[in-house]
N, C-alpha and C positions, 0 to 999 in steps of 0.2 A: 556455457553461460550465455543468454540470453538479460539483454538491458532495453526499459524505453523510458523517455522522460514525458512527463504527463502532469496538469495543473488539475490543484484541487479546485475543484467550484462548487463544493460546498459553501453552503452559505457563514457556517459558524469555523468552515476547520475541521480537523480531525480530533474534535472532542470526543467525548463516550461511547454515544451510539453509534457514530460511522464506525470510530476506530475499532470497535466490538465487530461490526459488521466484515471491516476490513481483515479481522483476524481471524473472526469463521470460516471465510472466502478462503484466505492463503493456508490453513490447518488440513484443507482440504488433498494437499497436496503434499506429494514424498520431499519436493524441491526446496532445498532451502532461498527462504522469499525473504529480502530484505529492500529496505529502499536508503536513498542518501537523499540528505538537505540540509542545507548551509554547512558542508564541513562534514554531519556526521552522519553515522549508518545506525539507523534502528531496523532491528526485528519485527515484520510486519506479523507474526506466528504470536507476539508478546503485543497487549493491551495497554502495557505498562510505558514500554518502548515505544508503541505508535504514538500515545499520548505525550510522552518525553520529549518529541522533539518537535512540539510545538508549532505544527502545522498550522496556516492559516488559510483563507479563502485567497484564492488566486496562487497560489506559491507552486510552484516547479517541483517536482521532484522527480528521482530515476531509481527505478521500482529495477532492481535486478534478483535474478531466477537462475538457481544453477543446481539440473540434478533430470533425474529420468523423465521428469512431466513437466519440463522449465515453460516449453512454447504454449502447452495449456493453460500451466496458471500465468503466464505474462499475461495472454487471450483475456482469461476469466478475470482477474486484477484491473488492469485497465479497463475493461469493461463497466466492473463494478462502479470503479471511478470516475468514470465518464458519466455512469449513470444517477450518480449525488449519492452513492450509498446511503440509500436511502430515504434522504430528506427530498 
């Protein structure tokens, strides 16, 4: 198991199209990808769950990875997020 904690700078949050974006990224992989904020853990693999836990601009979160491809997708994850998934 592989963990990093990492702030979104999304401008709006992890509304629709990131969290869409963020769940294509983690699908990509055999690992199960989850992350924690404030308290609870959603499924980064679920559209439903990334948007559930109500992500905003600036907010911390810890994107944890545990399975054959964990150091990849932490890599590709944080990446993405660093990158504004898109916006």
């Amino acid at each position: 198991m592989v963990s990093q904690k990492i702030t979104v700078n999304n401008p709006s949050g992890l509304h629709l199209r990131p969290a869409g974006i963020l769940c294509n990224e983690a699908i990509k992989y055999s690992s199960a990808i989850t992350f924690t904020f404030e308290g609870g853990i959603a499924n980064a693999k679920s559209v439903l769950s990334v948007l559930g836990a109500c992500v905003k601009c600036g907010d911390e979160i810890e994107l944890v990875c545990e399975g054959a491809d964990e150091q990849e997708a932490l890599k590709a994850l944080t990446d993405a997020i660093s990158s504004g998934l898109g916006e």
